[in-house]
N, C-alpha and C positions, 0 to 999 in steps of 0.2 A: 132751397134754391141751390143749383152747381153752378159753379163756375165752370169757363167755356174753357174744355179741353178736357176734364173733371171726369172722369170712369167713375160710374154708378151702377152696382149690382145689386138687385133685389134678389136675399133667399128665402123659400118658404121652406121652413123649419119642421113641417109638419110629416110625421111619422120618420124624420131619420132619428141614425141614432144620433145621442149627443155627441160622443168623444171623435166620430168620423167627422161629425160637421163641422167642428171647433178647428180640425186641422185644415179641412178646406178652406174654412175660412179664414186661418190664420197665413197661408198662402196668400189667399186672393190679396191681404190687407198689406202684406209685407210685399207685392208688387206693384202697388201703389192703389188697387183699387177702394173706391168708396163702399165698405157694405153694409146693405140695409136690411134685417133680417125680421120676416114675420111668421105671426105661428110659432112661436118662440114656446109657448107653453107646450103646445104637442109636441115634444121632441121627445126620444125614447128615450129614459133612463133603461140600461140594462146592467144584469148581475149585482152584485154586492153593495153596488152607490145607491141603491134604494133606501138601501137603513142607513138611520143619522146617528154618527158616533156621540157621543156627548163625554 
């Protein structure tokens, strides 16, 4: 439910990369918008973040 006056963005998440979307969305959030983001799993990992360090 939003409250009245309330900015809500849906992203679909699906085939960007991660590290570009993270920054748009970390924009969108820090100008006050609400963001809802699907498709969350298809996002591209690219280069070297594939392998998990341990």
């Amino acid at each position: 439910m939003c409250a009245e006056g309330e900015r809500t963005i849906y992203v679909d998440a699906k085939n960007h990369v991660l590290g570009r979307l993270s920054s748009h969305v970390a924009k969108l959030l820090l100008e006050g918008w609400r963001v809802i983001i699907v498709n969350a799993e298809k996002t591209v990992i690219t280069g070297k973040k594939r392998s998990v360090k341990g």
